[in-house]
DONU-248931 format. One line per 10 residues: their letters; for each residue y, x, z of N, C-alpha, C, CB. Coordinates in Angstrom, 1 decimal, padded with zeros to 4 digits, m for minus. Glycine has a CB too. Layout:
BEGIN
A> Y,X,Z,Y,X,Z,Y,X,Z,Y,X,Z  ...
This chain:
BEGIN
XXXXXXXXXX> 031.1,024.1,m003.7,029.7,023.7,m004.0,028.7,024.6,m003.3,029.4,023.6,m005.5  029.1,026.4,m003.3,027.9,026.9,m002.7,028.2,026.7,m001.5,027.4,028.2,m003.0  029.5,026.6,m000.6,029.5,026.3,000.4,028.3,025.3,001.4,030.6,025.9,000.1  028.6,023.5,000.3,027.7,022.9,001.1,026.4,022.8,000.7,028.0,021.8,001.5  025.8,023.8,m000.3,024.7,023.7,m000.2,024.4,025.0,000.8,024.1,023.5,m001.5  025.2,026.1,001.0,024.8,026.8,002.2,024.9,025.9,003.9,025.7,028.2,002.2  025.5,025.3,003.9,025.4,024.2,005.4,024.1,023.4,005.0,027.0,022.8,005.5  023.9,022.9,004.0,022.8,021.8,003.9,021.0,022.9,004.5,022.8,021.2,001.7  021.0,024.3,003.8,020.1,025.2,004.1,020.0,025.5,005.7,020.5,026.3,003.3  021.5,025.5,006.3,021.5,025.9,007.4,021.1,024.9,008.4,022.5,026.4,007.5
XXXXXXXXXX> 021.7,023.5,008.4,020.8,022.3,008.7,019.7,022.1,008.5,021.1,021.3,008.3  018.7,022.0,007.3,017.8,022.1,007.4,016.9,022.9,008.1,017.9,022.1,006.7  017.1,024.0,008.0,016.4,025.1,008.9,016.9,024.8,010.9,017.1,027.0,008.2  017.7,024.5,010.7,017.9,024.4,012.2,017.3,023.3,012.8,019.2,024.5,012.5  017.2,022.3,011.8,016.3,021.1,012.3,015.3,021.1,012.4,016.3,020.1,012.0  014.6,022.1,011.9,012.9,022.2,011.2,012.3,021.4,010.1,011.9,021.8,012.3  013.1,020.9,009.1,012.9,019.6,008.5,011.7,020.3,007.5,014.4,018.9,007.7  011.2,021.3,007.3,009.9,022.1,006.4,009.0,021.5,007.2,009.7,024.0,006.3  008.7,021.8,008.6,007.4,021.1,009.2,007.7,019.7,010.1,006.6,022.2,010.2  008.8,019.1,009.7,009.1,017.9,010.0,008.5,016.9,009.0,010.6,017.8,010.1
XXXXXXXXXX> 008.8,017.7,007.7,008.1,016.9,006.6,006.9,016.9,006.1,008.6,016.9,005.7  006.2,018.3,006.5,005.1,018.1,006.6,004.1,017.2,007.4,004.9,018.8,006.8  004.7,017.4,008.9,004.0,016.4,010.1,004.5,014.5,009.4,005.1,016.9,012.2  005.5,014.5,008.8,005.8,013.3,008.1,004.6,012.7,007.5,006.8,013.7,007.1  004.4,013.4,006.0,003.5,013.0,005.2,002.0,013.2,005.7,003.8,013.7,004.1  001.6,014.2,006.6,000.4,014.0,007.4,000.2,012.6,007.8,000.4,014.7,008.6  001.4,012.3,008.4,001.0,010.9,009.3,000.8,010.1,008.3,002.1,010.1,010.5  001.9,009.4,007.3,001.7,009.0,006.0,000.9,008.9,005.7,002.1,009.4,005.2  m000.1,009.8,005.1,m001.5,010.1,004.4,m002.3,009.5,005.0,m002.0,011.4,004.3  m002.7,009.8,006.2,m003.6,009.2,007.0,m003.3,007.9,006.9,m003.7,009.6,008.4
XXXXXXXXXX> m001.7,007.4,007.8,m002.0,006.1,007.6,m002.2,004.8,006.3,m001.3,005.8,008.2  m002.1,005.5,005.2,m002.5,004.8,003.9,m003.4,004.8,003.5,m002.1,005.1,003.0  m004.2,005.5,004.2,m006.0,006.3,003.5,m006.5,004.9,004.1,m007.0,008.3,004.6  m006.3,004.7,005.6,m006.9,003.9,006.6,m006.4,002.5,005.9,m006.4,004.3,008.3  m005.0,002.4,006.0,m005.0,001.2,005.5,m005.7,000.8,004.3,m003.8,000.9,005.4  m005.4,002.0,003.3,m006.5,001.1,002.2,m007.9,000.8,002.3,m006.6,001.7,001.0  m008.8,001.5,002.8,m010.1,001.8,003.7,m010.4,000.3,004.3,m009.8,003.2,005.2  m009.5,000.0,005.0,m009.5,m001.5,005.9,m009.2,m002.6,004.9,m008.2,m001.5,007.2  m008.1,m002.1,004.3,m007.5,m003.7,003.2,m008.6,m003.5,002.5,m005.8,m003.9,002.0  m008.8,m003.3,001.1,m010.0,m003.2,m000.1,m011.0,m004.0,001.3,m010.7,m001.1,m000.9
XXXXXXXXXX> m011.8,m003.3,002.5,m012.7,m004.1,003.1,m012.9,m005.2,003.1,m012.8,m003.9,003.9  m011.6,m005.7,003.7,m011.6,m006.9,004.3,m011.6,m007.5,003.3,m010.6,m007.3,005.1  m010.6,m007.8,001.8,m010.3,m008.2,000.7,m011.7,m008.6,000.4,m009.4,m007.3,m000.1  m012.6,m007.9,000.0,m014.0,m008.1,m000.4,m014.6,m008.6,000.3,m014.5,m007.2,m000.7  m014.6,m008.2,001.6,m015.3,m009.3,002.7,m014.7,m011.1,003.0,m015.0,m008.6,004.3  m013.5,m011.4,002.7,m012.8,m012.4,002.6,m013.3,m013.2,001.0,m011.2,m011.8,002.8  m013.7,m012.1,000.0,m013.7,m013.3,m001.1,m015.3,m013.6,m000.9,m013.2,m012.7,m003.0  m016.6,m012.7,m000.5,m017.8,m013.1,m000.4,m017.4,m013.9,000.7,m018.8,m012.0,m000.3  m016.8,m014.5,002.0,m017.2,m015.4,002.7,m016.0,m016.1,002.4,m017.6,m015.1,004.1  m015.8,m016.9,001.8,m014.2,m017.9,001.6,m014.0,m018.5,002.7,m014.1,m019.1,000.5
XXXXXXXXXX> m015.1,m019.0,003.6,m014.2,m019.7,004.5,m013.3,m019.4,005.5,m014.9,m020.4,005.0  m013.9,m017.6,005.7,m013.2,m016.6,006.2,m011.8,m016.7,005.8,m013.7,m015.3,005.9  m011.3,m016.6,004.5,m010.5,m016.5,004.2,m008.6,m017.1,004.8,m011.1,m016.8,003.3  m009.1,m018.3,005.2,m007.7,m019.0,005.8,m007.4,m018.1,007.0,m007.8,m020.8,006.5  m008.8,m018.3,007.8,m008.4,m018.0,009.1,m007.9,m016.0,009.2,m010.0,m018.6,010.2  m008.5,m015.4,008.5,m008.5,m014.0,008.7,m006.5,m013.6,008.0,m010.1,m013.1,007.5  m006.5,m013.8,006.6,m005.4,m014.2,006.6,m004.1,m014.4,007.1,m005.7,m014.7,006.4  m004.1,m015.6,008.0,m003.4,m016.1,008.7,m003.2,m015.0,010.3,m003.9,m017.5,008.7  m004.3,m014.5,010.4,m004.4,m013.9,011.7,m003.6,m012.9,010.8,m005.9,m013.5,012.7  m003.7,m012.3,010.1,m003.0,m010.7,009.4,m001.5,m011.2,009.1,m003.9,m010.2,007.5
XXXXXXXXXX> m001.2,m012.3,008.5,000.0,m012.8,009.0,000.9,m013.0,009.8,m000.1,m013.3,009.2  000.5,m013.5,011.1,001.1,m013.5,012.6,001.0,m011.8,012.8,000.0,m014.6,013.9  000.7,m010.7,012.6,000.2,m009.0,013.5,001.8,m009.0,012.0,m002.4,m007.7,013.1  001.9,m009.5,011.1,003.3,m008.7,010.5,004.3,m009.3,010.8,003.5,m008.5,009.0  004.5,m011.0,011.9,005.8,m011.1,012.1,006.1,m010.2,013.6,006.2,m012.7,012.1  005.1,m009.5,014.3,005.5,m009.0,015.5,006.3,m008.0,015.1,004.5,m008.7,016.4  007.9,m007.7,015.2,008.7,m006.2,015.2,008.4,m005.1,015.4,009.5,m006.1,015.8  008.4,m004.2,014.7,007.8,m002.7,014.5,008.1,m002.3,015.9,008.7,m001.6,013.4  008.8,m002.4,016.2,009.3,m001.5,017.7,008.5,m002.4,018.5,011.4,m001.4,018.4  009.0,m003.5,018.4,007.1,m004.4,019.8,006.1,m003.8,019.9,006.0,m006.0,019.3
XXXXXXXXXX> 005.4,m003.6,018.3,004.4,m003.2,018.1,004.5,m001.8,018.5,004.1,m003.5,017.1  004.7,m000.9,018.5,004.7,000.5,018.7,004.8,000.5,020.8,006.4,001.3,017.6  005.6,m000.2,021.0,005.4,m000.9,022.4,004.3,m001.0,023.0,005.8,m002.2,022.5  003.7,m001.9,022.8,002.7,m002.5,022.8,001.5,m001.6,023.0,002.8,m003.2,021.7  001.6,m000.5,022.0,000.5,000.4,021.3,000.7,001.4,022.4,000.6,000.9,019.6  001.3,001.5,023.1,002.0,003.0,023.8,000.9,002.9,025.0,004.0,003.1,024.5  000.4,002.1,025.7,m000.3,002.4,026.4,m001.7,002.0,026.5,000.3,002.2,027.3  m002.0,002.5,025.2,m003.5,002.0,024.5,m003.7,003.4,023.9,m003.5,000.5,023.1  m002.7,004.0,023.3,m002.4,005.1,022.6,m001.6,006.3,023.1,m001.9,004.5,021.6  m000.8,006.8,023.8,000.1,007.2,024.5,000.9,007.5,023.7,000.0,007.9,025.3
XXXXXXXXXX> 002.1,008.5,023.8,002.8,008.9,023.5,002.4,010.0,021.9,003.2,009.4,024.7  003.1,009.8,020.9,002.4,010.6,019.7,002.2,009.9,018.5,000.9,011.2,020.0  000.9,010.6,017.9,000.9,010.2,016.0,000.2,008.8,016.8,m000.5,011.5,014.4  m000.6,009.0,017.4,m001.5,007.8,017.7,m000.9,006.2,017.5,m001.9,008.0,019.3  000.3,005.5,018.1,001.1,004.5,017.8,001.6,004.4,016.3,002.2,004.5,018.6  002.2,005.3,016.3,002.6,005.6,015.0,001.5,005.2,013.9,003.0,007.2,014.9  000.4,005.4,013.9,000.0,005.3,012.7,m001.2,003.9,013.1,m000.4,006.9,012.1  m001.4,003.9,014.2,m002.3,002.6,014.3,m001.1,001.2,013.6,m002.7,002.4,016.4  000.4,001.3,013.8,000.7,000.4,013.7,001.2,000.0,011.9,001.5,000.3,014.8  001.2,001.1,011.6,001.5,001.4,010.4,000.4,001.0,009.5,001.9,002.7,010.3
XXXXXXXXXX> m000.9,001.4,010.1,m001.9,000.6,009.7,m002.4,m001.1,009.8,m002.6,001.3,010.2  m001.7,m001.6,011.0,m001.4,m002.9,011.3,m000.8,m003.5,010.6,m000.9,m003.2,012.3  000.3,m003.4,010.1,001.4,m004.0,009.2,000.9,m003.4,007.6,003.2,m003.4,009.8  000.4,m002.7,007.0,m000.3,m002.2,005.3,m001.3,m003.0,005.7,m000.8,m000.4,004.7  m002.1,m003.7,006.5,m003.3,m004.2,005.6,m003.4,m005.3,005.1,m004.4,m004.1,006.1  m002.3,m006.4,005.3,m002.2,m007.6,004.5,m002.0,m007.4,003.0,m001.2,m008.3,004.9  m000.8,m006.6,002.7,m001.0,m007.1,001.6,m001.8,m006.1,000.9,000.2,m007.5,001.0  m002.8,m005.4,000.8,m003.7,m005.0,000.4,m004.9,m006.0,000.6,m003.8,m004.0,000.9  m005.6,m006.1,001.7,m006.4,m007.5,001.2,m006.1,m008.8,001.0,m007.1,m007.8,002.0  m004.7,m009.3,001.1,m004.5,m010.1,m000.1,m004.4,m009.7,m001.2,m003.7,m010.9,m000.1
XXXXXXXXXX> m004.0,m008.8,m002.1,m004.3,m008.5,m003.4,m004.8,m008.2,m004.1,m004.1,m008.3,m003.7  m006.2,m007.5,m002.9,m008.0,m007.5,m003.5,m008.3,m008.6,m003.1,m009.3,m006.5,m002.8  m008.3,m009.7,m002.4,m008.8,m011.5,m002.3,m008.6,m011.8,m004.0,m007.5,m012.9,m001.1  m007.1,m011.7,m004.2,m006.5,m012.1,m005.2,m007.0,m011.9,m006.4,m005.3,m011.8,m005.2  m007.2,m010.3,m006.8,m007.7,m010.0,m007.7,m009.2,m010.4,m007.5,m007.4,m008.7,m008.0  m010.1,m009.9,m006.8,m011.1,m010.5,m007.2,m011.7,m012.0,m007.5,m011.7,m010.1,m006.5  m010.6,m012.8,m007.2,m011.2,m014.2,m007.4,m010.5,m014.7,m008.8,m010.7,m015.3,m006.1  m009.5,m013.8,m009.5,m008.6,m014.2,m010.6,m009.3,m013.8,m011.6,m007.2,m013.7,m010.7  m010.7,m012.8,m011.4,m011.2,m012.2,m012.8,m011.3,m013.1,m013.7,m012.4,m011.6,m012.9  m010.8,m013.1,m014.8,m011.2,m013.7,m016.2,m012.4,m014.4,m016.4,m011.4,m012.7,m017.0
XXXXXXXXXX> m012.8,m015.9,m016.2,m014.1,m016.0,m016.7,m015.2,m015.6,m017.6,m014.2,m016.5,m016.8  m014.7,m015.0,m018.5,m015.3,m014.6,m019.7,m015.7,m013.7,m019.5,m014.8,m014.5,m020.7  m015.5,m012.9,m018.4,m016.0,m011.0,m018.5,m017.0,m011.7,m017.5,m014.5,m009.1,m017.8  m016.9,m012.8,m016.4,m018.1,m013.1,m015.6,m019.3,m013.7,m016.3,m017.8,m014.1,m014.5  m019.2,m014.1,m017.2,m020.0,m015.0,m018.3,m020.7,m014.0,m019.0,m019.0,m015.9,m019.4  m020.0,m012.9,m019.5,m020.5,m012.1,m020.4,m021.8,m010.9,m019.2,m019.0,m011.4,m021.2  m021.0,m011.0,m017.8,m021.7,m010.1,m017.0,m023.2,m010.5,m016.8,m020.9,m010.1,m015.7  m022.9,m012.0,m016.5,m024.2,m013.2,m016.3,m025.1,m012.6,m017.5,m023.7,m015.3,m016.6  m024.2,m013.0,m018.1,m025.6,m013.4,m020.0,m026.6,m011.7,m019.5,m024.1,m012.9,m022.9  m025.9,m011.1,m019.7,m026.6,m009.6,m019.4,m027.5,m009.4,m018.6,m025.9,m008.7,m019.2
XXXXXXXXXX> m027.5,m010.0,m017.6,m028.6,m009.9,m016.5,m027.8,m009.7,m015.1,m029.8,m008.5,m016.8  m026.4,m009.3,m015.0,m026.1,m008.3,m013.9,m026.3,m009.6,m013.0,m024.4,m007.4,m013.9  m026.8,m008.8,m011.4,m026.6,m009.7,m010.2,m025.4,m009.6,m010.2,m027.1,m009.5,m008.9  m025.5,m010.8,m008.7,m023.9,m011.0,m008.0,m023.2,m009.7,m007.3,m024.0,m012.1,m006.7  m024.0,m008.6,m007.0,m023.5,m007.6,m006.5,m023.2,m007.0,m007.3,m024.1,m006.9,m005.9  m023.9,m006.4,m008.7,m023.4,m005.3,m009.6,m021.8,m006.3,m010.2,m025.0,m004.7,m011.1  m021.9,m007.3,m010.5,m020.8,m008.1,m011.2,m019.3,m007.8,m010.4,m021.1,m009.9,m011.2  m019.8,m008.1,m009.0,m019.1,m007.0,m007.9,m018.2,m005.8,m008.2,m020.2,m006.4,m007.2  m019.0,m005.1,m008.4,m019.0,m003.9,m008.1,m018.6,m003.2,m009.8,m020.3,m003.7,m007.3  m019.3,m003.9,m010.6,m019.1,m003.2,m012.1,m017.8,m003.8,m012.9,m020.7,m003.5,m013.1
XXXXXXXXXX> m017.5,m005.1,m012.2,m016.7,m006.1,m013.0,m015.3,m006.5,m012.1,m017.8,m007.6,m013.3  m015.5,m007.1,m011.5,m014.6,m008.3,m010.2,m013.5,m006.6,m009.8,m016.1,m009.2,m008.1  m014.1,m005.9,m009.2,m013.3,m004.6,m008.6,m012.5,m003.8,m009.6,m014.3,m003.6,m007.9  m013.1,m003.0,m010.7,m012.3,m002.6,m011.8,m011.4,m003.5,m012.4,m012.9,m002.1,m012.6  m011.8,m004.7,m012.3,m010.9,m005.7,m013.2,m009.5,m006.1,m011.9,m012.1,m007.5,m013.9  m009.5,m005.7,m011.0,m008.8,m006.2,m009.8,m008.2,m004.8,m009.7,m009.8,m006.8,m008.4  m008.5,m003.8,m010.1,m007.7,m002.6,m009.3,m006.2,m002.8,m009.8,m008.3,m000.9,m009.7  m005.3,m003.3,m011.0,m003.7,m003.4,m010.9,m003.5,m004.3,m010.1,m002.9,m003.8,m012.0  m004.3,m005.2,m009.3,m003.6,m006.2,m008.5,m003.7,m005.0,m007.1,m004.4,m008.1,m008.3  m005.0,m004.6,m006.7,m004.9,m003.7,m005.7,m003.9,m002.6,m005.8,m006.1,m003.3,m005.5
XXXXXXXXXX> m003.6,m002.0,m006.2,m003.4,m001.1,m006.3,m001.0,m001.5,m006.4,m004.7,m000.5,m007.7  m001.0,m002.5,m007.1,000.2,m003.4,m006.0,000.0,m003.9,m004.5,000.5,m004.8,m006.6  m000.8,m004.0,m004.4,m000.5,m003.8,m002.6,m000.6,m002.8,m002.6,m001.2,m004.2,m001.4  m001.3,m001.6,m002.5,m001.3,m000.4,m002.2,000.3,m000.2,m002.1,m002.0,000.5,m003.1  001.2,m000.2,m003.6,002.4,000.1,m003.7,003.1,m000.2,m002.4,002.9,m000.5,m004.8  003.3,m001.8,m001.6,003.8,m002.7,m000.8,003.5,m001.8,000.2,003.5,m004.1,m000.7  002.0,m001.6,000.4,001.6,m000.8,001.9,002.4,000.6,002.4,000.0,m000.2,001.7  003.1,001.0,000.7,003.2,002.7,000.9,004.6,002.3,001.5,003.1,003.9,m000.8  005.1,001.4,000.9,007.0,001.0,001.3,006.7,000.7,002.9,008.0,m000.8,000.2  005.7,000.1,003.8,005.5,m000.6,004.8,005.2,001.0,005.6,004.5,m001.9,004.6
XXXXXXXXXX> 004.1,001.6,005.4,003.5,002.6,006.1,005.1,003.4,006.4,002.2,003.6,005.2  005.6,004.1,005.6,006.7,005.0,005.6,007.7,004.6,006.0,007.0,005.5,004.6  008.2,003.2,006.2,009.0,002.9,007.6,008.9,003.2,009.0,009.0,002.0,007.8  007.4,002.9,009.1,006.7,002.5,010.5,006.8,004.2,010.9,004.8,001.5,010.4  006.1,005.0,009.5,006.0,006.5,010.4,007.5,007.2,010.9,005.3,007.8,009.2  008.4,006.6,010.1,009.9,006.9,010.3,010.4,006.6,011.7,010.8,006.0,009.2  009.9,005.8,012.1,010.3,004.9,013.4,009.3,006.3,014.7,009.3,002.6,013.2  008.3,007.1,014.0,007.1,007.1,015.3,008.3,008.4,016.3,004.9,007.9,014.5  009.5,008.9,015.4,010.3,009.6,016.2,010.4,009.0,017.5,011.5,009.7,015.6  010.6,007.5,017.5,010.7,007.0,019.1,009.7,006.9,020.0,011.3,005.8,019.3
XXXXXXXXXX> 008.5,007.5,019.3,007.3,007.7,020.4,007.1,009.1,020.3,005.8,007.0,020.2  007.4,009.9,020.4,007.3,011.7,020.0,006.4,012.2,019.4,007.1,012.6,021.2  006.3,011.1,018.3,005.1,011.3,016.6,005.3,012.4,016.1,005.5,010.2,015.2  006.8,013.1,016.3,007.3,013.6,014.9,007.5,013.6,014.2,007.4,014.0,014.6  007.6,014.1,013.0,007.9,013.7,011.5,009.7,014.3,011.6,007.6,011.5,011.2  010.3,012.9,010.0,011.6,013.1,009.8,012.4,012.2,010.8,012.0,012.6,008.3  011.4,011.1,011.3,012.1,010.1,012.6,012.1,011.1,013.7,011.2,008.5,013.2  011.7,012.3,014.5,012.4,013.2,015.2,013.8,013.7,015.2,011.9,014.0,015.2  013.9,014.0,013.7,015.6,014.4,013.2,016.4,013.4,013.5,015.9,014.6,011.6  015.8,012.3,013.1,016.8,011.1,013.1,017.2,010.9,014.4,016.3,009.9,012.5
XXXXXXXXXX> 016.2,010.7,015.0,016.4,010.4,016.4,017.2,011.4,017.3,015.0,010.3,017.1  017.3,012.6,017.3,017.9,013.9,017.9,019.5,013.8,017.5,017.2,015.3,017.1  019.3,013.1,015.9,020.7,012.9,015.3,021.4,012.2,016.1,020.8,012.2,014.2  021.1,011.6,016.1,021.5,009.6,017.2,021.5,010.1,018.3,020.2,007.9,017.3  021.1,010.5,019.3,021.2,011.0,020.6,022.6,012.0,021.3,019.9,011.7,020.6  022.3,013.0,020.1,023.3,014.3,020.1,024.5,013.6,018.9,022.3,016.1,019.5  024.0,012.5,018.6,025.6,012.0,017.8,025.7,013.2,016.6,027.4,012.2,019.2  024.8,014.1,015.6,025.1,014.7,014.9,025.0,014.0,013.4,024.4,015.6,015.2  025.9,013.5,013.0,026.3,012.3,012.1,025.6,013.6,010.8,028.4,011.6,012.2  025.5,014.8,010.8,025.4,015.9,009.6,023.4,015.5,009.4,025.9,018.0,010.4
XXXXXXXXXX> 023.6,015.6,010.7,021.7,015.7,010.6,021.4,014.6,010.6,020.7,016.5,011.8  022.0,013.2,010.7,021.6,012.2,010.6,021.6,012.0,008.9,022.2,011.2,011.4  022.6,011.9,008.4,022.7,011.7,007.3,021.7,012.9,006.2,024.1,011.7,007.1  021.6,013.7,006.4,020.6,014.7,006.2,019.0,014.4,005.9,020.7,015.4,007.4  018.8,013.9,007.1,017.3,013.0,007.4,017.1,011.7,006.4,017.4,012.2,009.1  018.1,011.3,007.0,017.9,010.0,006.1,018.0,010.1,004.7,018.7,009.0,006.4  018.6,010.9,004.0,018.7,010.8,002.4,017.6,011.1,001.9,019.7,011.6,001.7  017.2,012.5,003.0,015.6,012.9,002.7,014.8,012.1,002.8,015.0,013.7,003.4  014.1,011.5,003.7,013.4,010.5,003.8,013.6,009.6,002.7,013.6,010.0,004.9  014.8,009.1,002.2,015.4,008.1,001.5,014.3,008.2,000.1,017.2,008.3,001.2
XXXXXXXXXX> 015.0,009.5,000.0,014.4,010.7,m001.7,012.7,010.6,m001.5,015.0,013.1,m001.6  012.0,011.0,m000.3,010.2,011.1,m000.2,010.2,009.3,m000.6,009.3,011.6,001.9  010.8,008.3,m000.3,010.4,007.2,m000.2,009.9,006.6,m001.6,011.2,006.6,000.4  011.4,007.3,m002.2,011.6,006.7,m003.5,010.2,007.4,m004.9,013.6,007.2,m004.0  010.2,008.7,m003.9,009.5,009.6,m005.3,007.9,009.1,m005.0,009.7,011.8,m005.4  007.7,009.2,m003.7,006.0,008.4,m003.8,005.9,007.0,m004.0,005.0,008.4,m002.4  007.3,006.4,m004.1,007.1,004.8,m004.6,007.3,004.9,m006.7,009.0,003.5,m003.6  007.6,005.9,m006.6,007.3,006.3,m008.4,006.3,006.1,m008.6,007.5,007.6,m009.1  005.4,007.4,m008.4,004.2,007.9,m008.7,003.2,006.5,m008.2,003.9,009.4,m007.8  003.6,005.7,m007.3,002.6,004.2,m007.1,002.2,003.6,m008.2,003.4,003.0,m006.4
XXXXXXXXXX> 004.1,003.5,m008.8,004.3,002.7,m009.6,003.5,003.3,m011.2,005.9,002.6,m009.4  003.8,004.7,m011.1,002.7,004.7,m012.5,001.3,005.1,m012.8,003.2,005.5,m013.3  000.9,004.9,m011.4,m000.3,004.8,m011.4,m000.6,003.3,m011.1,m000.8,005.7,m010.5  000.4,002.2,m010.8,000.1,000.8,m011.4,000.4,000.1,m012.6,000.6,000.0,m010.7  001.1,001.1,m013.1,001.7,000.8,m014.6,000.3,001.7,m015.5,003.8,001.6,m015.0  m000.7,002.4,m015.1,m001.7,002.6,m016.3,m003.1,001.7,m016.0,m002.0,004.5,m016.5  m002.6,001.2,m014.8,m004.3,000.8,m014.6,m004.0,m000.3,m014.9,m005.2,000.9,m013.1  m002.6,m000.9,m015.5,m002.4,m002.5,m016.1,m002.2,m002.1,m017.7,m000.7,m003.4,m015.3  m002.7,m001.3,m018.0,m002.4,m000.7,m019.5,m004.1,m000.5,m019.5,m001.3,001.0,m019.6  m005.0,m000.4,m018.1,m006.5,m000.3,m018.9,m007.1,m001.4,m018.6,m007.5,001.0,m018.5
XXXXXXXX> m006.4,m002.3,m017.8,m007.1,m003.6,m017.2,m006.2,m004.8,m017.2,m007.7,m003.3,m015.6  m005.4,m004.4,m018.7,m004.2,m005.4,m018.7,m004.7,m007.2,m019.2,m003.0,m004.5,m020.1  m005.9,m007.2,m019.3,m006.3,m008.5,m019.6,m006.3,m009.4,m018.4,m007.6,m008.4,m020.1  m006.6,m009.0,m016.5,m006.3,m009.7,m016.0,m005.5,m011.0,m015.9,m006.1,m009.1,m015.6  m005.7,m012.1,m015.9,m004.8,m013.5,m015.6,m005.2,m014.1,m014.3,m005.0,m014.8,m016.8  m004.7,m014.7,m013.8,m004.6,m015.7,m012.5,m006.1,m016.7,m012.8,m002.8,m016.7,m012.5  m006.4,m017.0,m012.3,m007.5,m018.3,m012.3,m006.8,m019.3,m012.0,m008.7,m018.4,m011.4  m006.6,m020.2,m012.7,m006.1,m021.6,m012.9,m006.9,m022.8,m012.1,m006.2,m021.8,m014.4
């Protein structure tokens, strides 16, 4: 046993996997910040103009059936080589279902909390902003979850544009055939994926515990 956890130390360090995972979750961060920054926008811009809605949609649609590696393609000479692809595309593919699930939520609020907003005086903006959005954050905040599973692929992948991160390891793995440091990489990665898809998850499991009244509009 102390054997391979002394191999596992010694892989690690020889791969750099301390500032591999740092440069990892850098890119990560950013690209989730942005994607939510952009989804919540749009989401809210899509329910104030509905007619927007089909067409914007549908365009966000068609940008997630193009394949991660197209896209990163694609991006390389707009962007060159680096975080730049990597995280533009990562941001491309997270912002659907984030502004579909702020469209969603904001148009499912409960009539009765809009009724009650009305009786009081609030405009259409504060109802907005005081009501429609807090009452919408467990639906948002499930895309968020979807975005975080979507982003952390895409940054995994930016190894094949010289992004760095844990997709450098991987990639070096595969190249040099080091089946130790592949498998290495990937469980890690596997483990970051799973533990910030936790923490998503219970920070969508309390904001459906304070805004658990939410239903669908019929």
């Amino acid at each position: 046993m102390t054997g391979i956890f002394r191999e596992i130390v010694m892989l690690w360090d020889k791969h750099l996997l301390t500032i591999r995972t740092i440069e990892h979750l850098q890119m990560f961060s950013t690209a989730l910040t942005i994607s939510v920054i952009i989804g919540v926008s749009v989401g809210i811009f899509i329910y104030t103009r509905p007619r927007t809605v089909s067409p914007v949609l549908n365009f966000l649609n068609i940008l997630e059936t193009i394949p991660d590696l197209a896209l990163l393609v694609i991006l390389l000479p707009l962007l060159r080589l680096g975080t730049g692809p990597t995280i533009a595309a990562s941001v491309i593919y997270s912002i659907l279902p984030i502004a579909r699930n702020t469209y969603t939520g904001l148009k499912g609020v409960d009539g009765q909390y809009i009724y009650v907003a009305e009786a009081i005086g609030l405009s259409p903006r504060d109802i907005l902003l005081k009501v429609r959005i807090p009452m919408s954050l467990p639906l948002i905040a499930g895309g968020i979850r979807i975005a975080l599973v979507f982003t952390m692929g895409v940054v995994t992948l930016g190894g094949l544009v010289a992004a760095g991160g844990l997709g450098t390891v991987l990639q070096n793995g595969i190249q040099l055939y080091e089946k130790d440091a592949i498998l290495l990489a990937g469980l890690w990665t596997g483990i970051l994926a799973v533990i910030l898809d936790l923490g998503a998850g219970r920070i969508e499991k309390k904001l459906y515990e304070r805004y658990g009244t939410w239903q669908p509009q019929r």
